[in-house]
C-alpha angles and dihedrals in degrees: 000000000000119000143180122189110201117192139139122263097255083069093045092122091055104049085050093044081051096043091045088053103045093040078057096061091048101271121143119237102215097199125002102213085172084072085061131083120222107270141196117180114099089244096055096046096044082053098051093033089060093045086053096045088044085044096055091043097057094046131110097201128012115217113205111199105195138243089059138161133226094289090062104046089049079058092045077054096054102045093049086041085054099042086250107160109230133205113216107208113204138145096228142009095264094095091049102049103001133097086285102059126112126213081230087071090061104055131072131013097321118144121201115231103199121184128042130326089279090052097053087049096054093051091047099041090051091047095044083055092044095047076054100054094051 
């Protein structure tokens, strides 16, 4: 299965933690932004932004690690626009009906990961064997 895992730097450790373990059990990484180093000339950003809109696209789940900035809620935007399932990582429930949630969490086919790193692999790796199966 294809997947993209769109975060903010300061979870970098997370999303490669996720995309180790995933690419592990056989899943594809359509596009790796943790290669990548933060940019701000027009060029650069047209050329990232494309690889990530290419990325989502091609994917056949989006995984959302929270706390997370604009980038990745465009991509949030793309993959619900597109009928991509996602995947929102976060360690409680405060994200998902708090004061942080979106109402963009709580349409399509979106699916909450509560707990640590471990625990959001577990439930997507469970639900990317159980999409297969069907």
């Amino acid at each position: 299965m294809n997947f993209y895992t769109a975060s903010s730097f300061r979870n970098i450790e997370d999303v490669q933690f996720i995309n180790d373990r995933l690419i592990k059990q056989g899943h594809h990484l359509t596009y790796d932004w943790t290669q990548s180093e933060r940019v701000d000339m027009p060029a650069a950003l047209q050329r990232i932004g494309q690889l990530e809109l290419d990325a989502v696209q091609a994917s056949d789940c989006l995984i959302l690690v929270l706390p997370a900035g604009k980038g990745s809620h465009v991509e949030l935007g793309i993959a619900l626009a597109n009928r991509i399932p996602v995947f929102l990582c976060m360690l409680d429930s405060t994200s998902w009906t708090g004061s942080e949630a979106s109402t963009f969490y709580h349409i399509g086919d979106v699916r909450p990961c509560f707990g640590q790193t471990e625990d959001w692999v577990r439930t997507i790796l469970d639900a990317m064997a159980e999409r297969t199966v069907r």
